[in-house]
Kinemage of the C-alpha trace (Angstrom):
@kinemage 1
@onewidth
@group {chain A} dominant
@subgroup {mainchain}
@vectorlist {calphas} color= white
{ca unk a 1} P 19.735 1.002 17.674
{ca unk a 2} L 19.467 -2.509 16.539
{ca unk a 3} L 21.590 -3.751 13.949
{ca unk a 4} L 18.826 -4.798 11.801
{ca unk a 5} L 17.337 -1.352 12.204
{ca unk a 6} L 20.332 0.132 10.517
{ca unk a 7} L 20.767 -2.257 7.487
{ca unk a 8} L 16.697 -1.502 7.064
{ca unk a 9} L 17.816 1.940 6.711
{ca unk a 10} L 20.121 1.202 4.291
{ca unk a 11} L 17.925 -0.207 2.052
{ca unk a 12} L 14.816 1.653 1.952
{ca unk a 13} L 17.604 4.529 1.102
{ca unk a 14} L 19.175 2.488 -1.846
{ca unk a 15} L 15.353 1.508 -3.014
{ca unk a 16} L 14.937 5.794 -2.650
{ca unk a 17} L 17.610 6.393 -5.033
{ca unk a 18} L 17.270 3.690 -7.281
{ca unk a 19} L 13.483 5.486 -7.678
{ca unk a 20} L 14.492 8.926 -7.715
{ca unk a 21} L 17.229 7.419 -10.375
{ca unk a 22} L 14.475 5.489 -12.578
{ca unk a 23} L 11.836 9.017 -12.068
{ca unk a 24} L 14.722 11.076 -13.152
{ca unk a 25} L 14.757 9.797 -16.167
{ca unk a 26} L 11.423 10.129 -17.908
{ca unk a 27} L 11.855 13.401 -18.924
{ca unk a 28} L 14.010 12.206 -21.819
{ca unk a 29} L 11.180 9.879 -22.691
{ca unk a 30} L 9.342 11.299 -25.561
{ca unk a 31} L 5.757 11.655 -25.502
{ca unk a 32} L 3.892 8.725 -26.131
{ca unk a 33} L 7.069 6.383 -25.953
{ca unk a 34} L 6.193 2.856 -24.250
{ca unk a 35} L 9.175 1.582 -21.923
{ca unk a 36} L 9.786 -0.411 -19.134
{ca unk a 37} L 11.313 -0.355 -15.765
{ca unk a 38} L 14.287 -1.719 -17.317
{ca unk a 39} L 14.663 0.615 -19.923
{ca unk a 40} L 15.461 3.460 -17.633
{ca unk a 41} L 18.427 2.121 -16.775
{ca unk a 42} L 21.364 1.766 -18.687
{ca unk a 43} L 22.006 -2.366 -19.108
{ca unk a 44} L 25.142 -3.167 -16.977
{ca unk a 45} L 23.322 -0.366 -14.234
{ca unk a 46} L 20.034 -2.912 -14.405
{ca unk a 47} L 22.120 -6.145 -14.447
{ca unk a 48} L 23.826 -4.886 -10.806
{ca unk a 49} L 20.816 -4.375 -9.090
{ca unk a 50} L 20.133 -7.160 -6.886
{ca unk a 51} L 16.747 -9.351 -8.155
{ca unk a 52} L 15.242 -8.621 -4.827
{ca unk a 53} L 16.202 -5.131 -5.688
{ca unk a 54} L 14.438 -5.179 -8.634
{ca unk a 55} L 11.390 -6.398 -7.442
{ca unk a 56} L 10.504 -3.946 -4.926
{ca unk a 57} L 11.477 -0.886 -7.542
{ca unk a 58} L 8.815 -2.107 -9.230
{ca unk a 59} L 6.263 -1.824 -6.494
{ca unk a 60} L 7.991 1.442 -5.788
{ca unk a 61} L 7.729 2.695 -9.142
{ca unk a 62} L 3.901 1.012 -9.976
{ca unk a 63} L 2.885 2.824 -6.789
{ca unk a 64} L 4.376 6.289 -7.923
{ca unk a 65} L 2.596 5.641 -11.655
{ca unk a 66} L -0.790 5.036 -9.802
{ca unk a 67} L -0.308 8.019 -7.517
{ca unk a 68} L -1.432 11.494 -8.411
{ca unk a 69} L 2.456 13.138 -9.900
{ca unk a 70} L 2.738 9.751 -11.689
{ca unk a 71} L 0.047 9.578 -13.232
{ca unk a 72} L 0.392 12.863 -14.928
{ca unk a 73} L 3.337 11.797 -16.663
{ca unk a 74} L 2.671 8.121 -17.156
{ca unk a 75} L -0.376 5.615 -17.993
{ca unk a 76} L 0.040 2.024 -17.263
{ca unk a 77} L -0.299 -0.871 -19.711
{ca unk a 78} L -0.836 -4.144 -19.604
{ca unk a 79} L -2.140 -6.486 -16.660
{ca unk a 80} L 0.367 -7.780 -13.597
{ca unk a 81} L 3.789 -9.008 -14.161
{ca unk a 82} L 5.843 -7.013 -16.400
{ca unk a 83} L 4.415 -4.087 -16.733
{ca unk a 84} L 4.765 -0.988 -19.320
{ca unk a 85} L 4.331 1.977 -19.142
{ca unk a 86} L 3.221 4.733 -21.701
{ca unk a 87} L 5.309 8.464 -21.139
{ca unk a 88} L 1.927 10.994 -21.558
């Protein structure tokens, strides 16, 4: 196995959790409550979370609010960029 092929392991498993982390959390949300990425973690979690890292949990988590389970919990506000996100 490749070195690379290892450390690209690694990180599609730490974008996984950081997910599962962010997905675990909207069941404290109360219904109709607007948030953002962000807001699912607590501050000094958010702040260690590499910038790259942050980017591509948002794609990750956009993607799961678009998909089928998402979108029975969630609607989407807002246009690209920053998005929010409305707990149904």
């Amino acid at each position: 196995m490749h070195p690379d092929d290892i450390k690209n392991k690694e990180t599609r498993e730490f974008h996984a959790n950081l997910l599962e982390t962010a997905i675990n959390e909207l069941p404290k949300l109360h219904e109709g409550e607007i948030f953002t990425l962000p807001d699912l973690f607590l501050g000094y979690e958010w702040k260690r979370i590499p910038l790259q890292s942050r980017t591509v949990l948002g794609r990750y988590f956009l993607d799961f609010a678009c998909k089928e389970d998402g979108q029975a919990i969630l609607g989407i506000l807002g246009g690209p960029g920053r998005q929010r996100y409305v707990r149904k």
